[in-house]
C-alpha positions in Angstrom: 129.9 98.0 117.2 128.3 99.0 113.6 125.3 97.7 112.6 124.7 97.1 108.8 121.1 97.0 107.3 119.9 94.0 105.3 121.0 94.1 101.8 117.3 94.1 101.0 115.8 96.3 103.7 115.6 99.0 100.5 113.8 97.2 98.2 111.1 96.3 100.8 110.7 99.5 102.6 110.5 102.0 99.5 107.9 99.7 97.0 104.7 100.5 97.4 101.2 99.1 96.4 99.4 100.3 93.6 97.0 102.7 95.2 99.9 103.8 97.2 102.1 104.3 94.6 99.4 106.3 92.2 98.8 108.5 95.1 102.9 108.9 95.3 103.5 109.3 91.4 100.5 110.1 89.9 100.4 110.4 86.5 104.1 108.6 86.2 103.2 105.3 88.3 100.1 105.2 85.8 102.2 105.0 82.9 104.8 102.9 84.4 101.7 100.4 84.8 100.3 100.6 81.8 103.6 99.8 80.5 104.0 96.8 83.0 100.8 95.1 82.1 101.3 96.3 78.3 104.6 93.8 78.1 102.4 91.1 80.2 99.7 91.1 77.2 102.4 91.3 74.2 104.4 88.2 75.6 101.1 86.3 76.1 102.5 85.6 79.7 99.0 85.2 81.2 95.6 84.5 79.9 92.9 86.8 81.5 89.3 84.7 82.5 86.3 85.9 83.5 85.5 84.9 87.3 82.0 83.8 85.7 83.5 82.0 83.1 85.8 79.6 85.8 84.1 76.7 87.5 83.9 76.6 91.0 87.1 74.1 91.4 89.2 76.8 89.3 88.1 79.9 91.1 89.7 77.8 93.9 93.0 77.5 92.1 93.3 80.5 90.6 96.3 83.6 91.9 95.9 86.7 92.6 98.0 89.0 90.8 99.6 91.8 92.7 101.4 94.9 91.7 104.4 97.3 93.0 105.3 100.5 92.1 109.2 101.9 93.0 110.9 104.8 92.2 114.5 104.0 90.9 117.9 105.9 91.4 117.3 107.8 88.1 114.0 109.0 89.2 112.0 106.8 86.7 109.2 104.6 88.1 109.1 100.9 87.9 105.8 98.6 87.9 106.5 95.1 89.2 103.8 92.0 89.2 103.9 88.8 90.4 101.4 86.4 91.2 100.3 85.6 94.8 101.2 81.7 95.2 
């Protein structure tokens, strides 16, 4: 009897967290970053806040943003966000 993997056992397994993935990549998961969050700012997808600036019922609200890094099949590196929520 074979056993297949989960179709998206890859995905999960070879993304990484940020500081993991600028350890991995260096100079290439910076860029691919930069680039990420570059898009975010130029499509006005999010507004950044100051944490000072947010009363104390927003701050409870608010996301947390997190970021992957993954290398693809063509050796180029991919920055993925998404908010926590």
């Amino acid at each position: 009897m074979t056993i297949h993997p989960k179709v998206h056992a890859h995905v999960m397994l070879t993304q990484m967290n940020v500081q993991q993935g600028l350890l991995t990549f260096g100079e290439k998961g910076n860029d691919a970053i930069s680039k990420e969050l570059k898009q975010i700012h130029e499509k006005k997808a999010i507004t950044p806040v100051r944490h000072t600036d947010m009363m104390v019922e927003e701050r409870r609200k608010e996301l947390r943003y997190l970021m992957f890094l993954k290398e693809k099949c063509d050796g180029t590196i991919k920055a993925r966000g998404c908010a926590d929520g």
